[in-house]
Structure formats: structure tokens, C-alpha cells
C-alpha angles and dihedrals in degrees: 000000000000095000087061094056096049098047087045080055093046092048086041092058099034085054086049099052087048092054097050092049095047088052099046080053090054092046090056099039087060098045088048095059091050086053133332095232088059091059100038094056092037090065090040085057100050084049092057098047096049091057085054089053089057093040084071098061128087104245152148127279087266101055085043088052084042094052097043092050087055087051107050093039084053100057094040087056090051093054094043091060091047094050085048088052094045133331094236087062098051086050090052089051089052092041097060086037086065091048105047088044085048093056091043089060087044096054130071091242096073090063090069 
């Protein structure tokens, strides 16, 4: 009995994974035919968020090298998408870049 259950759980979650991802290509399917950039930093976000989300956890050197290379293509991605839109967007994204790695340096957090 309990081998059912757990391959009905399985099935349950595999069915579930396949549906969130379906959905997210939808998603951005559909923000890529209103404008490219929307897609685009639609999936670098996405990709950003999804190093932040390993970045909680507690983990080993590689997934914190994987997580901080998400991050960082993410966001220069992002940036990327926003120069391409209009300049003054892409300096604001540097610019925050610069302060958020500026306050890293300054806390107590950066150290670990």
C-alpha cells in the first residue's frame, strides 16, 4: 500500500513540475510577442531569482559559486535589456549594482 502512495506522490509532483514549467514558457512566450525586451528580462529575472533562492540555503562552495553566477548573469542580462530600451535605464541598473555591492563591502555580511 505504501508504494502506491508514494508513486501516486511522485506522479502527483512530476505532473506538478511539468505544469509550472509549461506555464512559466507560456508566460514568456506571450511577453516576448508584445516586445522582445519583456521577455528577455522576464527569463533573466527568473534567473536571478532563482540564484537568490539557492543563496538561502545552507549549501556547499559550488552551489554558492552556482548561485552567485546566476545571479550576476541575471542581472547583466537584465541590464543588458534595459541599455538596449533606453541608456538611462541600463545606468540606473549599474548604478544600483554599485550601491547594493557597496553596502555589501560596508556590512558585516559581506565578510562571510
Amino acid at each position: 500500500m505504501t508504494t502506491q502512495q508514494t508513486t501516486r506522490a511522485l506522479a502527483r509532483e512530476a505532473a506538478g513540475l511539468f505544469l509550472t514549467a509549461f506555464g512559466a514558457l507560456g508566460a514568456l512566450v506571450a511577453l516576448s510577442a508584445l516586445h522582445w525586451a519583456a521577455g528577455a528580462i522576464t527569463a533573466m529575472s527568473g534567473l536571478t531569482a532563482a540564484g537568490l533562492m539557492l543563496r538561502r540555503t545552507p549549501s556547499t562552495k559550488g552551489v554558492r559559486h552556482l548561485s552567485a553566477g546566476a545571479v550576476g548573469v541575471g542581472y547583466a542580462g537584465i541590464t543588458a535589456c534595459t541599455f538596449a530600451l533606453h541608456p538611462a535605464l541600463g545606468v540606473l541598473g549599474v548604478s544600483l549594482a554599485a550601491a547594493a555591492a557597496g553596502l555589501l563591502l560596508a556590512s558585516d555580511e559581506g565578510a562571510a
